[in-house]
C-alpha positions in Angstrom: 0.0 0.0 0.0 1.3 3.2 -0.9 0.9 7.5 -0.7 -2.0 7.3 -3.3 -4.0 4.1 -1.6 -3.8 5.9 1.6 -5.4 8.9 0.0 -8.1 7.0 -1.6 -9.3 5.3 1.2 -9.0 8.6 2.9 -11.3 9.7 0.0 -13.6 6.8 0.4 -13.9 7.0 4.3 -15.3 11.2 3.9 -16.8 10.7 0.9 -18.0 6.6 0.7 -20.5 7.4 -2.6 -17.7 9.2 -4.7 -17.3 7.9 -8.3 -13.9 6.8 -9.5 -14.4 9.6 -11.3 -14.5 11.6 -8.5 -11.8 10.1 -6.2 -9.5 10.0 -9.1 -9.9 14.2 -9.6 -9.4 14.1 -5.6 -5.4 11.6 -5.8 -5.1 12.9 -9.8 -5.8 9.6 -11.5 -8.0 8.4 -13.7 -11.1 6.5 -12.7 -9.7 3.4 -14.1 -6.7 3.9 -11.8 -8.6 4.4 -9.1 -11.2 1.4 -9.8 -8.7 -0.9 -10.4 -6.2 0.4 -6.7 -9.8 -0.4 -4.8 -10.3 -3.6 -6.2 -6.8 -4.8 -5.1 -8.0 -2.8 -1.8 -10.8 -4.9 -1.8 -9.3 -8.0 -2.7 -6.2 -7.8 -0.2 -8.7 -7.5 3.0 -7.9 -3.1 3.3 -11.7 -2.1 2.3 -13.9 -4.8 3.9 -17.3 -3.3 2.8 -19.4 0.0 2.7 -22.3 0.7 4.5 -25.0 3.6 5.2 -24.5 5.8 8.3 -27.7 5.6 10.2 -29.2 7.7 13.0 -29.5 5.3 15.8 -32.3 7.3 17.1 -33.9 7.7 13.6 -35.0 4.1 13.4 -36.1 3.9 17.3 -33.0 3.0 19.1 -32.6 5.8 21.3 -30.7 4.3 24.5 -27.2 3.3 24.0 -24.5 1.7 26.4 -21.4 0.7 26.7 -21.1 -2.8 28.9 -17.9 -3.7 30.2 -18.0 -7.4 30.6 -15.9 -9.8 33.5 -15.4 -13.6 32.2 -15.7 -16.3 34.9 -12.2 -18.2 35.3 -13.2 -20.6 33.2 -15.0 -19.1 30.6 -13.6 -19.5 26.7 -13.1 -16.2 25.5 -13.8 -17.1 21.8 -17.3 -19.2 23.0 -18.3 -16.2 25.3 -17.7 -13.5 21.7 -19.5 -15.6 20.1 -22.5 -16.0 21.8 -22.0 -12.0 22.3 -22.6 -12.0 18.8 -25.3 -13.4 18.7 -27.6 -10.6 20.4 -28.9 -7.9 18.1 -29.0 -5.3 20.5 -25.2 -6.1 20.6 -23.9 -4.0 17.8 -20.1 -4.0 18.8 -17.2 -5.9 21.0 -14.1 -5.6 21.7 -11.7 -8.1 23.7 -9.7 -5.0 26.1 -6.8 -5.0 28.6 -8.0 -4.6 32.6 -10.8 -5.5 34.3 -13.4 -6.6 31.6 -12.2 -8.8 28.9 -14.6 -7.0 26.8 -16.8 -4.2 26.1 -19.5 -4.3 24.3 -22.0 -1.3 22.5 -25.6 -1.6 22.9 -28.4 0.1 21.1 -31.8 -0.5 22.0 -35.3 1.6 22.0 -35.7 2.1 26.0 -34.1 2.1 29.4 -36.5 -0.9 30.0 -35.1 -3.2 27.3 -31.4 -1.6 28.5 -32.8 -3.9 31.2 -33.6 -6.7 29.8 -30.6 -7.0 27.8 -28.1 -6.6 30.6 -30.0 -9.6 32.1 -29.3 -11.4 28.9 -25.7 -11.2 28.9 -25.6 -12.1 32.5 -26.7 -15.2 31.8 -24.6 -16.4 28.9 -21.9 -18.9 30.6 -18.8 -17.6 31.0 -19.6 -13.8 32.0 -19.0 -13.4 35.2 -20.3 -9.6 36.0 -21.0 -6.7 33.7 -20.6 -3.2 34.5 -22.3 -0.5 32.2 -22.2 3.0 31.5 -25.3 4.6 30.0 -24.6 6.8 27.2 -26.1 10.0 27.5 -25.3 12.1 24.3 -22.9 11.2 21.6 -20.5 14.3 20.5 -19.1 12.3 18.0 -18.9 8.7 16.7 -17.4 6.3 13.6 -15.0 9.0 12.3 -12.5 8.4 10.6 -9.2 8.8 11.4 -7.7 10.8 8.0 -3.9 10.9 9.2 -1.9 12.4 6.4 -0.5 10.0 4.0 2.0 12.9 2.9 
């Protein structure tokens, strides 16, 4: 990966719908360049996928929290992520140094099926104890870091 791949995924992470067209005015290319630098992107495992940005709030999820999670000593870390993953209100995780061996983001619609949910990941095997912070406005969130690739 080099100067102009850094710049286009730069490109891609402000501006995700641009053309080739576009991204190629933005590194000076042209959009065949460019199309064919993302697909090796692509291919090599740098750009694993786009998505739409969504207001969390927008589609009824208005409570969010952040779960810090304590593994019994003999709990599989791997069999504990997993089952992790498999609660939708469970929308990220990630294995940390201290305490908690993980933390996990939940979105759900109310304080009452905060609740709920905490209740379900107390009783997957292998958690120990949670502790959670409720999350009570979000400054900012998913930016992307645009170090300079100059």
């Amino acid at each position: 990966m080099d100067d102009l791949d850094r710049r286009i995924i730069t490109e891609l992470r402000l501006h995700g719908r641009a053309t080739f067209a576009e991204l190629g005015r933005q590194v000076g290319l042209s959009a065949s360049a460019v199309h064919e630098r993302v697909g090796k992107l692509e291919s090599s495992g740098v750009i694993t996928g786009y998505h739409a940005t969504v207001d969390p709030r927008a589609i009824g999820l208005g409570v969010t929290a952040l779960v810090g999670i304590q593994l019994s000593d003999s709990a599989e870390a791997d069999e504990v992520a997993g089952l992790l993953g498999g609660l939708n209100e469970v929308e990220s995780c990630w294995a940390v140094a201290g305490d908690e061996a993980f933390v996990v983001k939940v979105r759900v619609p109310t304080v009452d099926e905060l609740e709920r949910t905490l209740g379900r990941l107390r009783r997957i095997s292998g958690v120990a104890r949670t502790r959670t912070t409720v999350v009570l406005s979000t400054r900012f969130e998913g930016r992307p870091n645009t170090l300079d690739a100059e």
